[in-house]
VOBA-1610 file (N, C-alpha, C; in pm, whole numbers, padded with zeros to 5 digits, always signed):
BEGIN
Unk+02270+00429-00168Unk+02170+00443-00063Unk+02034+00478-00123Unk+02002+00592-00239Unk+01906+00631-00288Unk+01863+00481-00344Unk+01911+00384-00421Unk+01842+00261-00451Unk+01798+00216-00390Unk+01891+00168-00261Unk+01814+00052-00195Unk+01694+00142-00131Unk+01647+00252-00119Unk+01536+00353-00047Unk+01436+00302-00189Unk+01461+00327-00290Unk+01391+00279-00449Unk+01310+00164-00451Unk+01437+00067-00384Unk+01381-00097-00384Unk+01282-00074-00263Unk+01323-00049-00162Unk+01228-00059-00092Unk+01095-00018-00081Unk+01060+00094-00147Unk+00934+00165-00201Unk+00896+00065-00277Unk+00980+00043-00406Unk+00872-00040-00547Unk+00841-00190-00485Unk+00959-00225-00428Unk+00926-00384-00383Unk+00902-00394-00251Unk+00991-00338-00114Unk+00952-00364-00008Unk+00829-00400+00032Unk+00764-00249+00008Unk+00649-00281+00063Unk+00523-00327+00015Unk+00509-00387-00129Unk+00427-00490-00171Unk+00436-00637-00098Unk+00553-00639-00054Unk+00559-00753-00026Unk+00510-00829+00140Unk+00537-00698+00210Unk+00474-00656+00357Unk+00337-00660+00332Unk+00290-00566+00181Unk+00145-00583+00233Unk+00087-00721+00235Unk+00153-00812+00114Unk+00135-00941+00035Unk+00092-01004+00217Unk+00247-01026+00273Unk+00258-01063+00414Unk+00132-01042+00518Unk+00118-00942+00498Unk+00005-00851+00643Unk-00155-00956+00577Unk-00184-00961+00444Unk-00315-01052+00374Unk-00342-01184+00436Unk-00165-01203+00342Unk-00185-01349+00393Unk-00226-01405+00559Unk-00159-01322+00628Unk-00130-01365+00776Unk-00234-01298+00843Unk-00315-01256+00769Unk-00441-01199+00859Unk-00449-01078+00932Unk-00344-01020+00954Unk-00307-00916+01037Unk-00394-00803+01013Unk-00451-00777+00904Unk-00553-00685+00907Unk-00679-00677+00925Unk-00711-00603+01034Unk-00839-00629+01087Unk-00979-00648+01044Unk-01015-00514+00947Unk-01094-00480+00910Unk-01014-00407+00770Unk-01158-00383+00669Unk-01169-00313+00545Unk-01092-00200+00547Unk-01105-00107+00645Unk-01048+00010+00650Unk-00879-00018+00656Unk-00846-00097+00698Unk-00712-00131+00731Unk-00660-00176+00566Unk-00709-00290+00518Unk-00696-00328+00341Unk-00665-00210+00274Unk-00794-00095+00287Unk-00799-00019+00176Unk-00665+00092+00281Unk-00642+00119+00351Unk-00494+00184+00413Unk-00379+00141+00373Unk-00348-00019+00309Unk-00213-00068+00283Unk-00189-00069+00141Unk-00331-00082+00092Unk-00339-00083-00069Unk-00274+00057-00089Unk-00387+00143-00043Unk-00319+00250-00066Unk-00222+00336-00006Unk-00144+00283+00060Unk-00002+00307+00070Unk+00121+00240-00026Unk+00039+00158-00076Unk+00131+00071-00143Unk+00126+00144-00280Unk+00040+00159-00312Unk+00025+00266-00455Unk+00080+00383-00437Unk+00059+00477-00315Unk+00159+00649-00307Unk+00314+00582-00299Unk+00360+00493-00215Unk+00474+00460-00243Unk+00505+00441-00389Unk+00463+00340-00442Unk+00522+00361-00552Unk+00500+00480-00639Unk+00392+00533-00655Unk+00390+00684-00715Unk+00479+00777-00659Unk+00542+00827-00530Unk+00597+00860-00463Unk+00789+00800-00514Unk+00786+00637-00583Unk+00938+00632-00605Unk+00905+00669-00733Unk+00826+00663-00831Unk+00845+00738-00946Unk+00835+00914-00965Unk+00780+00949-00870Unk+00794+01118-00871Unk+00962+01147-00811Unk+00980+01105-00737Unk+01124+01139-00681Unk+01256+01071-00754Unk+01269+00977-00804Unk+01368+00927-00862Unk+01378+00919-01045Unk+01492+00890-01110Unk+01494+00885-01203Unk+01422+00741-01272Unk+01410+00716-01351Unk+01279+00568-01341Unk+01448+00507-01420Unk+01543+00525-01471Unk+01652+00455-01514Unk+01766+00463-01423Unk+01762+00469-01309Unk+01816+00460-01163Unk+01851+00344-01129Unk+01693+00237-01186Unk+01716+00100-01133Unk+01705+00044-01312Unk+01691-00138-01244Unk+01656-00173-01407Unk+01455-00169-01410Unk+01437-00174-01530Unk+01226-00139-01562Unk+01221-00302-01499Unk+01285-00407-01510Unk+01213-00543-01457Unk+01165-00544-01285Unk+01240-00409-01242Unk+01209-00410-01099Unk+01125-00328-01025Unk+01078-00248-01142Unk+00958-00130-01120Unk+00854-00224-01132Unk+00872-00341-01265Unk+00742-00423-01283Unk+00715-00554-01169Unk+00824-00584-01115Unk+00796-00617-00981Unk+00761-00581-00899Unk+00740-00463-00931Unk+00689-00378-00775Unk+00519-00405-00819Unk+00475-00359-00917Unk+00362-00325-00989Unk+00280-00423-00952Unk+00356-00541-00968Unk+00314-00718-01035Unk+00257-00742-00882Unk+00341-00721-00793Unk+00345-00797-00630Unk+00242-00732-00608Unk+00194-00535-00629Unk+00117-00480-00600Unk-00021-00547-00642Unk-00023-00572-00770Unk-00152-00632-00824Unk-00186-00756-00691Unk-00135-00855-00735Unk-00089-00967-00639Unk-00158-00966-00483Unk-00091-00825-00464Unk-00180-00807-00286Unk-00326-00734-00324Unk-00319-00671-00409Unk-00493-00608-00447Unk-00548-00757-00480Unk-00545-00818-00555Unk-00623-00964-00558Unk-00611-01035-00426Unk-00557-01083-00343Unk-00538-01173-00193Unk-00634-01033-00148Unk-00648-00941-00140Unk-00720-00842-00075Unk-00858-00865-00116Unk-00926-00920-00234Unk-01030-00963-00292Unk-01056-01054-00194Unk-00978-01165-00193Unk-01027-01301-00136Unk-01056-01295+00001Unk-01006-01193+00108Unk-01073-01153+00233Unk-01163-01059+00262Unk-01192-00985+00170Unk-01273-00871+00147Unk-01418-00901+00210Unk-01471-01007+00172Unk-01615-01050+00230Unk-01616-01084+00400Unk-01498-01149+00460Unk-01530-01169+00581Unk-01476-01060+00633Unk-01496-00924+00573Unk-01416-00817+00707Unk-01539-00726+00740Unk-01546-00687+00852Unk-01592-00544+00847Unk-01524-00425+00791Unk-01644-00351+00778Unk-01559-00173+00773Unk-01474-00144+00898Unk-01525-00107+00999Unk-01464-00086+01106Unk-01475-00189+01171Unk-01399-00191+01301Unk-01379-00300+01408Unk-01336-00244+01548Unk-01351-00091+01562Unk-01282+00012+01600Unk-01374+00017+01747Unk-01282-00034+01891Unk-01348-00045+02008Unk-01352+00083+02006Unk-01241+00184+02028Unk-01240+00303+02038Unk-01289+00392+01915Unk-01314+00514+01874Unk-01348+00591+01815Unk-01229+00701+01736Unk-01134+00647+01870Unk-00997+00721+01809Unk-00903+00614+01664Unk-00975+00508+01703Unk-00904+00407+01594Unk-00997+00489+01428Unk-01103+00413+01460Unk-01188+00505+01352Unk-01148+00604+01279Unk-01113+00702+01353Unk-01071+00849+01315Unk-00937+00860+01294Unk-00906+00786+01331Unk-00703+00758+01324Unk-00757+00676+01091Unk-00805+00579+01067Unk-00828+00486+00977Unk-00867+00602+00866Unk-00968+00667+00901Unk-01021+00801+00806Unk-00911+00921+00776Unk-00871+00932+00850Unk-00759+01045+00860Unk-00665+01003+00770Unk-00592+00850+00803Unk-00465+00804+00697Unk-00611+00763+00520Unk-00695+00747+00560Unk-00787+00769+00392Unk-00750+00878+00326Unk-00787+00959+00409Unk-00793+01149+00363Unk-00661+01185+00314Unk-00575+01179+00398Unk-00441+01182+00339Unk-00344+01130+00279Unk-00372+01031+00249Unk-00332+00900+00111Unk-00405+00981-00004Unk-00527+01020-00005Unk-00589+01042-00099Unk-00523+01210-00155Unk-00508+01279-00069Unk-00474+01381-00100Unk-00325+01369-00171Unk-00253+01298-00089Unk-00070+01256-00166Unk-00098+01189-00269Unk-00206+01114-00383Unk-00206+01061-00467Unk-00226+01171-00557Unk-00319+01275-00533Unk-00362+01336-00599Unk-00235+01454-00646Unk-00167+01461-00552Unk-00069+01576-00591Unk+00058+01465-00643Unk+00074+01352-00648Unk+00175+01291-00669Unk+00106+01274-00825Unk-00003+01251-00899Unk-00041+01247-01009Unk-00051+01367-01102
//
């Protein structure tokens, strides 16, 4: 059970974000820089908690690889987004809030 929770951190969710790029689903900038960096505490997050020889290293570097992968497709939409897109103000502040605290779990996960 602890693996497949492993896989799903290193690979799952690169591959969702890969998904969410391609398919447009993200609205705005603030949303990009929210999946990126979820996608990075996850995986910092399966290497703080697990043993890194748990799984095999070709599947940590899949995680890494896919990650790169969605940070570049994140390049190529980057120009047509806004920062915000936020009718409400609570979206806004909802977008800043998951910033603040991504940022803070990286920092203690490093």
């Amino acid at each position: 059970m602890r693996d497949i929770f492993l896989i799903t951190l290193a690979v799952g969710f690169p591959v969702l974000a890969i998904w969410q790029i391609l398919a447009h689903k993200l609205r705005d900038r603030a949303d990009v820089v929210i999946v990126l960096v979820t996608g990075i505490v996850f995986l910092l997050f399966a290497r703080a908690s697990a043993n890194w020889n748990s799984l095999p290293p070709w599947l940590w570097l899949v995680g890494v690889a896919l990650m790169a992968v969605a940070t570049a497709l994140s390049g190529r939409i980057w120009a047509g987004l806004a920062w915000f897109t936020a009718e409400r103000p609570r979206r806004a502040l909802s977008a800043v809030l998951q910033l603040l605290l991504a940022g803070a779990v990286c920092a203690v996960l490093l």
